[in-house]
C-alpha positions as CSV (number, residue, x, y, z in Angstrom):
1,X,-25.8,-24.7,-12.6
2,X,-24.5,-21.1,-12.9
3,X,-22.6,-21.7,-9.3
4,X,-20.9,-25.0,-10.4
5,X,-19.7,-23.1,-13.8
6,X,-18.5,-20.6,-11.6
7,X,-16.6,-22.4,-9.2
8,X,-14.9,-24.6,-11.9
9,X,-13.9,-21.6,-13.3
10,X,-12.5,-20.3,-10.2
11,X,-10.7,-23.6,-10.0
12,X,-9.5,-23.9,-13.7
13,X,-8.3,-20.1,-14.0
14,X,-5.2,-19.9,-11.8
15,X,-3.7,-22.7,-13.6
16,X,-4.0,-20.3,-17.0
17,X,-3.2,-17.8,-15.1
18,X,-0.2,-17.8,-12.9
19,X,2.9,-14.6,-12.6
20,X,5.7,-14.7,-11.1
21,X,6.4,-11.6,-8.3
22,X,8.5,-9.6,-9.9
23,X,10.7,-8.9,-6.5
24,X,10.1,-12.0,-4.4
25,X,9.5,-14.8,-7.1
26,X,6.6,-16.2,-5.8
27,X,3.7,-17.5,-8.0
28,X,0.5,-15.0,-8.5
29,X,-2.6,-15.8,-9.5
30,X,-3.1,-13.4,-12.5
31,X,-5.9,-12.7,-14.5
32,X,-5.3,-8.2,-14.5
33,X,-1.6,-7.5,-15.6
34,X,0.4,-5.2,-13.9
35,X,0.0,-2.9,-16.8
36,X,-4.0,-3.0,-16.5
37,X,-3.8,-2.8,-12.5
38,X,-1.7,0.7,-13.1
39,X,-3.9,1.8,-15.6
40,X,-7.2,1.5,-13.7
41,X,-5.4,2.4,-10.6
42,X,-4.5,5.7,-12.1
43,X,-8.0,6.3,-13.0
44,X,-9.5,5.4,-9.8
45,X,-6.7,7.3,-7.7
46,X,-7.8,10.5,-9.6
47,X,-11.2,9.7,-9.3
48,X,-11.2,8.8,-5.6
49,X,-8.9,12.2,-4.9
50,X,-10.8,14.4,-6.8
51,X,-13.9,15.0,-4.7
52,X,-11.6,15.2,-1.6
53,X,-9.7,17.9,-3.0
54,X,-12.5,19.6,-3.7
55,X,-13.2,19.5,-0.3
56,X,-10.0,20.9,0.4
57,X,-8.8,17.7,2.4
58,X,-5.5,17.1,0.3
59,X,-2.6,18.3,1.8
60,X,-4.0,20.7,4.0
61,X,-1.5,20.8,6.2
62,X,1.8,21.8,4.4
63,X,3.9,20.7,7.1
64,X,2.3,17.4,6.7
65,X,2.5,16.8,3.4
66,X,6.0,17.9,2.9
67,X,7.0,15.4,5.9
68,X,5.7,12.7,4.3
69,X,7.1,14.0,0.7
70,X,10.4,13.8,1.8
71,X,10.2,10.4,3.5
72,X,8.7,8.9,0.7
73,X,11.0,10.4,-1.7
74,X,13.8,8.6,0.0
75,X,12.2,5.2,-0.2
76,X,10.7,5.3,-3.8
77,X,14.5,5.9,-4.8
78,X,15.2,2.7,-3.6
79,X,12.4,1.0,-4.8
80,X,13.8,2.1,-7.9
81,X,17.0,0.1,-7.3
82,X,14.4,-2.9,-6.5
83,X,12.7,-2.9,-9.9
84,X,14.7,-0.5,-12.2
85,X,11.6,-0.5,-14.2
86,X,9.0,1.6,-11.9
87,X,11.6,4.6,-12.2
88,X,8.8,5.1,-15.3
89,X,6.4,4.5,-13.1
90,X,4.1,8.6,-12.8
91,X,5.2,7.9,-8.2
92,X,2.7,10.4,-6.3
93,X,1.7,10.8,-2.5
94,X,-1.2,12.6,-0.7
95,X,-1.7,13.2,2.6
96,X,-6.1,13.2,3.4
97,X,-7.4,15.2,5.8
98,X,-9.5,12.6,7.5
99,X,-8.3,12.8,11.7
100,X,-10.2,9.5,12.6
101,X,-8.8,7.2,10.2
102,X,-5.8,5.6,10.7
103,X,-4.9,3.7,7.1
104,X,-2.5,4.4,4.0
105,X,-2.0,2.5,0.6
106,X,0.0,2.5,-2.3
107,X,-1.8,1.5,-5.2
108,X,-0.3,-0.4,-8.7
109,X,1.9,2.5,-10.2
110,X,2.8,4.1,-7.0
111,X,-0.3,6.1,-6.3
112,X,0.0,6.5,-2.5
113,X,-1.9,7.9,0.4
114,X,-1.8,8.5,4.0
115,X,-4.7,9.8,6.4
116,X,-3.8,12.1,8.6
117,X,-5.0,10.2,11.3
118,X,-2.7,7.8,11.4
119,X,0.0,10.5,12.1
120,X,-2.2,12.4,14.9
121,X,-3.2,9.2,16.4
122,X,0.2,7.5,16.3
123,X,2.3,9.9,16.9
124,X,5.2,8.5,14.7
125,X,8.5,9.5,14.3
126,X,10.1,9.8,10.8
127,X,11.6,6.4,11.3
128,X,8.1,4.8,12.2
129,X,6.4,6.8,9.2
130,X,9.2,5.2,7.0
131,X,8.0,1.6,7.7
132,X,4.2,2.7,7.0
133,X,5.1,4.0,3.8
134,X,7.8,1.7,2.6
135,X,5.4,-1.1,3.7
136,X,2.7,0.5,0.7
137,X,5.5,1.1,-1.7
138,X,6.2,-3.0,-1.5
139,X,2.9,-3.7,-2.0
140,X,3.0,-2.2,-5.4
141,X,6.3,-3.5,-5.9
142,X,5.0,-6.9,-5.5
143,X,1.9,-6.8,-8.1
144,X,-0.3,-7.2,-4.7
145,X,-2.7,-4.4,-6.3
146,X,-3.0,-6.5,-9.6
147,X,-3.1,-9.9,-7.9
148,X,-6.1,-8.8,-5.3
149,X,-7.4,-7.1,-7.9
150,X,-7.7,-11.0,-10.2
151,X,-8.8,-12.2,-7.0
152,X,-12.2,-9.7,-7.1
153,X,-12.7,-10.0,-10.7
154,X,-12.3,-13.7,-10.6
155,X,-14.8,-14.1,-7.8
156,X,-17.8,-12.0,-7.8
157,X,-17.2,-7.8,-8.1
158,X,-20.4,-6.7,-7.2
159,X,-21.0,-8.6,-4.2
160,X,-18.2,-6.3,-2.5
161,X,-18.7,-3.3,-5.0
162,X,-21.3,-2.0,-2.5
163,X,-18.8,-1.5,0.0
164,X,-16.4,0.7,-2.0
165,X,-18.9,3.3,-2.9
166,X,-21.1,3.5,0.3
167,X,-17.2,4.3,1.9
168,X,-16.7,6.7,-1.7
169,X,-19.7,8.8,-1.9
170,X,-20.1,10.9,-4.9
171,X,-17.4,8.6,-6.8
172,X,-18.3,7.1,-9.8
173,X,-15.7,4.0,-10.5
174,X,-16.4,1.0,-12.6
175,X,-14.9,-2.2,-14.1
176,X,-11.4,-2.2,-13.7
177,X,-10.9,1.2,-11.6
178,X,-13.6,-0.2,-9.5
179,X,-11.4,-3.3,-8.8
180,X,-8.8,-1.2,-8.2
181,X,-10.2,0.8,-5.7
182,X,-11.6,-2.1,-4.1
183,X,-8.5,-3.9,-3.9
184,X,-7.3,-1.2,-1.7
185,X,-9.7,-2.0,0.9
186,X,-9.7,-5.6,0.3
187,X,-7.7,-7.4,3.4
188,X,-4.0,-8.3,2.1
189,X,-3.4,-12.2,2.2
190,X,-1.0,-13.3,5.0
191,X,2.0,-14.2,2.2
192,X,1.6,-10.9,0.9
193,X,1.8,-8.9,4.5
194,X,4.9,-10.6,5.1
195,X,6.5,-9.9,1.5
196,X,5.7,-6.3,2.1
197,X,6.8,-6.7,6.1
198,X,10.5,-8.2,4.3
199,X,10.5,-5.7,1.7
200,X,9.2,-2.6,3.5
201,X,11.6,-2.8,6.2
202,X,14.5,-3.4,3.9
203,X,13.5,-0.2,1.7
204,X,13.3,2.0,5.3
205,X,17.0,0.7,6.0
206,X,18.5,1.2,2.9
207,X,16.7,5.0,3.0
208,X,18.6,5.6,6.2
209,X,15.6,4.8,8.7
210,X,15.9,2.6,11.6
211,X,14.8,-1.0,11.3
212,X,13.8,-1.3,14.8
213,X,10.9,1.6,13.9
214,X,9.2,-1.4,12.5
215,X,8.9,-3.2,16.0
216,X,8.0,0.1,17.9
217,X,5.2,0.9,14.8
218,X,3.6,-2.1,15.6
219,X,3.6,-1.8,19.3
220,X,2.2,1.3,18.9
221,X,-0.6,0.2,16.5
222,X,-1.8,-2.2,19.4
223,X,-1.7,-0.4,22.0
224,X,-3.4,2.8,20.2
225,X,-6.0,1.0,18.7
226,X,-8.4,0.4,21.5
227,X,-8.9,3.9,22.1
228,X,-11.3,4.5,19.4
229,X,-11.3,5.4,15.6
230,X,-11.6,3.9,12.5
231,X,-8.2,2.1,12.5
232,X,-9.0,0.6,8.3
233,X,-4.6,-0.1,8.6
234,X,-5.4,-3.0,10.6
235,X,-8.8,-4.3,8.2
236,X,-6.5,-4.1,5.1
237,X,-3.3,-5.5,7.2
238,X,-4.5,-8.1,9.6
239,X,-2.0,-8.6,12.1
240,X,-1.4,-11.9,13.5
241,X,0.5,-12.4,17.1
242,X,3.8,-13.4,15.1
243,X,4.0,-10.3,13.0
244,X,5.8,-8.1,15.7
245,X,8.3,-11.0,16.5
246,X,8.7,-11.7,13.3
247,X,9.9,-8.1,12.4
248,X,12.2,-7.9,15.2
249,X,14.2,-11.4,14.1
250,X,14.5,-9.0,10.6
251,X,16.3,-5.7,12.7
252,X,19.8,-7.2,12.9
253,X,19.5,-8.8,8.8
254,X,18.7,-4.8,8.1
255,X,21.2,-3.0,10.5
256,X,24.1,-3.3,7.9
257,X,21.8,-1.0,5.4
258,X,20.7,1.2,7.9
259,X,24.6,2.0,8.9
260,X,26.2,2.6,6.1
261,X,28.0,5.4,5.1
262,X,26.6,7.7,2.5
263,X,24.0,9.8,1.6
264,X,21.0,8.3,0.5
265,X,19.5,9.1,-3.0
266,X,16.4,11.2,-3.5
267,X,13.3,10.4,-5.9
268,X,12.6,13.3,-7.7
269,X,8.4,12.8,-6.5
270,X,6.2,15.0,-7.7
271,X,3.1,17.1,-6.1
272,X,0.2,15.0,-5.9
273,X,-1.9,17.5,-8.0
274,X,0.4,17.3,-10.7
């Protein structure tokens, strides 16, 4: 009986509760508003961090982390031109000091990360880091944190709850920052990865990075990732056959951005730690 109730439930709720995406119009299930995913993101970003840090595994490498700073600074200032409204937004970046992941994410609110793996296995050059990070930054500029995170509550948290803090250990996260965390290691639907493929790519070209570093990303995410490691980028961002094609059809739609004159505006971004 308690199954039935549920799966009417799961049936009647996106009817009460459907969004609009606030870059690309598409309807969103929604039961979390984008306010709550931010707030519980913001807890659980500090939360997740915190022990890290400890550890000394944020921004150890200054080099690193003011790489990626200066990247990312360059595409959250045109995020900002997306959605004038997440200039409010408290943007932050870390880089963790974990060599055998290859992942990043940007959560609701513009909490970002990036492992350091993903730059020691990949090798990228700025232009390829740009398309990893404006990729993230469209995922939050698209609600996807607060839509996954509906999708989890609506469904049953604590099945998948387990999986977030055996990966977390020593992190205490509950309710909605527990959703929040887990939404980040949730797989991103296929509509969403190609929003954030559209958008991503536009942000990098309008920043000044090449569009064609989104082809040669990819490439070299395939190619790199039989050779070992915990490659999480691809669990969170499946990657169907199409995906490269489809991003190279997009390079000569995003050339125009990427060659104009101009210098590009900066985000004022702040240090992770505050």
């Amino acid at each position: 009986m308690k199954g039935r109730i549920l799966t009417l439930l799961v049936l009647i709720l996106p009817i009460f509760a459907c969004a609009t995406n606030p870059v690309t119009g598409r309807s969103q299930f929604m039961i979390v508003s984008e306010k709550e995913a931010i707030s519980a993101s913001s807890e659980a970003y500090v939360k997740m961090l915190a022990p890290l840090d400890k550890n000394g595994k944020i921004d150890s490498d200054p080099a690193l982390a003011m790489r990626v700073n200066r990247i990312t600074a360059r595409l959250i200032a045109q995020a900002v031109i997306f959605r004038s409204e997440t200039k409010s937004w408290d943007w932050r970046v870390s880089v963790i000091d974990e060599p055998e992941t290859v992942n990043a994410f940007c959560m609701a609110g513009g909490k970002m990360a990036i492992y350091s793996g993903l730059v020691f296995k990949l090798q990228p050059t700025d232009d390829e880091l740009a398309q990893v990070m404006g990729h993230e930054i469209a995922h939050a500029l698209s609600a996807h944190t607060a839509e996954k995170m509906s999708v989890a509550l609506a469904t049953d948290l604590a099945v998948t709850a387990f999986a977030v803090t055996r990966d977390e250990p020593g992190v205490a996260l509950a309710g909605a920052s527990l959703a929040a965390a887990l939404a980040i290691k949730l797989p991103n639907s296929r509509t969403a990865e190609s929003e954030s493929d559209v958008i991503g790519i536009e942000l990098a070209a309008r920043a000044g990075y090449d569009p064609q570093a989104a082809v040669s990303l990819w490439q070299k995410m395939a190619r790199t990732s039989g050779n070992g490691g915990r490659f999480d980028f691809f669990s969170t961002h499946p990657a169907p056959d199409k995906r490269i094609e489809n991003l190279r059809k997009l390079v000569p739609k995003m050339m125009p951005y990427y060659q104009q004159e101009g210098a590009r505006p900066v985000y004022p971004l702040k240090s992770s730690r505050g």
